[in-house]
C-alpha positions, 0 to 999 in steps of 0.5 A, a space after each residue: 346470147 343474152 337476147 334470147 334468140 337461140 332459145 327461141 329457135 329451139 322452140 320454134 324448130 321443136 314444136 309439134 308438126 314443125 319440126 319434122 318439115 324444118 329438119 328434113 328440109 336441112 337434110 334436103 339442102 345438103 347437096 345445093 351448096 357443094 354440088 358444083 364444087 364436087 362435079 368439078 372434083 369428079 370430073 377431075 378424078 375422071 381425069 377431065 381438064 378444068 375446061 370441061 369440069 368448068 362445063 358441067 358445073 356451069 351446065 348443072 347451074 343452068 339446068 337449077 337456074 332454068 328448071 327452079 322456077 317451072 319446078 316451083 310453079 308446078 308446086 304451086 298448082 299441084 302440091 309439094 308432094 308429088 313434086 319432091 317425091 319425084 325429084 327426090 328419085 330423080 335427083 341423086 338417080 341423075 347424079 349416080 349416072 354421071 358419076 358411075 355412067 359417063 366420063 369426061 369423053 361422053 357427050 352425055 355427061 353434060 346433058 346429064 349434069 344440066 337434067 340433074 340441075 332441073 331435078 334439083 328438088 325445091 326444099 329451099 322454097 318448099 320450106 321458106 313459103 311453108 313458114 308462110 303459111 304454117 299458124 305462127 305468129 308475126 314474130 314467130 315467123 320473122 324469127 323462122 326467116 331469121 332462121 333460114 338466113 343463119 342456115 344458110 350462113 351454116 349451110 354455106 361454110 360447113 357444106 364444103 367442110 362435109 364434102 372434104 370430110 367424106 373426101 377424106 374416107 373415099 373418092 370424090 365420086 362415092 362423095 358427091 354419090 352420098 351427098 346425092 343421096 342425103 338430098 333425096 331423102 330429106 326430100 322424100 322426108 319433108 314430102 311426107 311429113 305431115 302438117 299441122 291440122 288446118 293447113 294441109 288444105 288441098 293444093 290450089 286448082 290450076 285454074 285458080 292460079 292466075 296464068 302469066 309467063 312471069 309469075 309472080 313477078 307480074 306483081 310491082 312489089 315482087 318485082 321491085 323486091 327482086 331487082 334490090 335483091 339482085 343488085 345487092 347480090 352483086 357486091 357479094 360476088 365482087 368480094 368473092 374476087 377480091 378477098 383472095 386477090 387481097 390475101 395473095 398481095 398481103 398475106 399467104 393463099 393458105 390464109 384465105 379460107 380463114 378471111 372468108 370464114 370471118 365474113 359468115 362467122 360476122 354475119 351469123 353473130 351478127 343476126 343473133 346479136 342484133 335480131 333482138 330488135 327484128 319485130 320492133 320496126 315495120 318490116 318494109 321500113 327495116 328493109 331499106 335500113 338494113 340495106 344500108 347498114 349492109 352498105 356501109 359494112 362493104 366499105 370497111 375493107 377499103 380501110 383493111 391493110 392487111 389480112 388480119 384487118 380485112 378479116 376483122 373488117 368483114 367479120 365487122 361488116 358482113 353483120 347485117 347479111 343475114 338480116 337483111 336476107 330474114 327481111 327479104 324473105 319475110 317480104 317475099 312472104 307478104 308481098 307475093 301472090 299468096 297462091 305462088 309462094 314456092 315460085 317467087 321465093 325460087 325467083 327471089 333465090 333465083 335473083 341472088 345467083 344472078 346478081 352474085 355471078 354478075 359481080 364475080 365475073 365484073 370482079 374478074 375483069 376488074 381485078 388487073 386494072 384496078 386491084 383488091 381495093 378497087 373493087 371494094 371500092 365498086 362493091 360499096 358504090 354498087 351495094 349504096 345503089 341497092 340501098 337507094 333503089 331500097 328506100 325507093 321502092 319502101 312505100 311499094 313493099 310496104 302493100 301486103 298480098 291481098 290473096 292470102 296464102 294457102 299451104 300445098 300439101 
């Protein structure tokens, strides 16, 4: 691209000491994105119903959901460390025991699933509260943010795609075993690899670690940030409903992949295009714009009358997402309590699931009564909401972290 982005990511994700945390933490998040996807399979080749694949993917997502923040907290007091080298035993070990040890009959398959979502190791905030704290300059890390935004996009369509492919010379079972295992070692890999001189400082004292049920969340900007960060989720999760419902009533099931492959393909042009101008703004002033540039590209589907015009309108629309998910994180990283990075970028994850589940399941009940444009049309009214609590909350994002952050070794 003519800005330069990819050479700058090259750069970036080639340097000495940071490239070897940066791709072992890509083999690490493997497993997040397809895990649920591949227990539904198992339990299914096990001969389970739908109702209890449902479970164990649900219970699996509860076990992330409830075990990420307590994981991450004790990152943050203990080091990285000890913590993914531990859950990068555990992980792919509670895996294979219910692919290889429980069935569909066993009382313990859900039990296992929901220990194997607690074991989830951390890469993903591991990695993004290390940008944090790596010697880069301001626009050096807002260009690693923008980079963790765009692997996501990546992470997200071509996940599955290696799940079907590894499908394809085996069971879904040996699948999810293998995908298990890749995750573990990237975690293994990114515990180990060593950092640059200067910021492999020993991990913060527990009692230097301020005691409080909520975290960082007790701070108002983090909390502000992650209640945009949620609303501006559920617009995501409503689209996930109505994509589909559209492409049933104006075209062919078949065609669906392909509509929601325009929606991440739009937002990972969209970052490189427009990341260009990524520094020239003020973080906290950017946000909110971005917010409602990501708004107004909700609305274009309602204009969509067939399945090639939605996919052109989301390929169009979706590309602010990814900037919009750099500036989260880059305020996550001046926002937050520097001594809890690993733990509010997990809450700010955290927010997002939350958010993108609320809106699947409002999606769900919306869909009969009001149809697929009807519930665009809540996904912009909701994402225009986001935007206004975004410009709102400016002034409180625009207060930097007054303790600095230390790297965990």
């Amino acid at each position: 691209m003519s800005n330069g982005l990819p050479r700058r990511f090259l750069e970036l994700l080639t340097r000495r000491h940071v490239a070897g945390p940066a791709w072992w933490s890509v083999v690490a998040r493997m497993p997040v994105y397809l895990m649920s996807l591949a227990m539904v399979l198992v339990v299914r080749e096990q001969g389970g119903s739908y109702a209890r694949a449902g479970l164990v993917a649900a219970l699996y997502t509860v076990g992330m959901a409830v075990g990420g923040p307590l994981v991450a907290r004790y990152v943050d007091r203990r080091g990285r460390r000890p913590v993914l080298v531990a859950t990068g035993l555990l992980y792919p070990s509670a895996l294979a025991v219910l692919v290889w040890a429980t069935g569909p009959g066993d009382g313990a398959q859900p039990v296992v699933a929901a220990v194997a979502g607690v074991a989830l190791p951390p890469a993903n905030a591991c990695m993004r509260s290390l940008w944090a704290r790596l010697p880069l300059r301001d626009d050096e890390r807002e260009i690693a943010y923008l980079w963790e935004a765009l692997l996501t996009e990546v992470l997200v369509i071509g996940a599955p795609l290696m799940l079907a492919t590894l499908m394809i010379t085996g069971s879904a079972a040996l699948a999810l075993t293998t995908v298990a295992v890749i995750g573990g070692v990237g975690a293994l890999g990114l515990s180990l690899t060593p950092l640059p001189a200067g910021t492999a400082a020993a991990a913060p004292r527990p009692d230097g670690v301020p005691h409080s049920l909520l975290g960082p969340l007790r701070e108002p900007a983090m909390l502000a940030l992650t209640g945009v960060m949620a609303v501006c989720a559920v617009p995501i999760g409503l689209m996930t409903l109505a994509i589909p419902a559209f492409v049933d009533t104006h075209g062919s099931p078949g065609g669906t992949g392909v509509v929601y492959a325009c929606w991440g393909v739009g937002s990972a042009v969209g970052a490189l295009w427009l990341g260009r101008s990524q520094s020239e703004v003020v973080v906290h002033r950017r946000f909110p714009r971005l917010v409602l540039a990501y708004a107004v590209g909700t609305a274009l589907p309602l204009l969509a009358v067939s399945e090639l015009t939605l996919g052109v309108a989301l390929a169009v629309g979706s590309a602010p997402i990814a900037l919009v998910s750099a500036c989260e994180m880059t305020l996550v990283s001046t926002v937050a309590d520097g001594r809890l990075l690993t733990e509010a970028f997990t809450w700010a994850s955290l927010a997002t699931v939350v958010g993108d589940a609320v809106g699947q399941q409002a999606g769900g009940l919306l869909m009969e009564p009001v149809g697929p444009h009807g519930v665009f049309a809540a996904a912009t009214g909701v994402a225009l909401a986001g935007a206004a609590l975004a410009f709102a909350c400016r002034g409180l994002l625009g207060r930097l972290t007054t303790v600095p952050a230390r790297c965990a070794a």
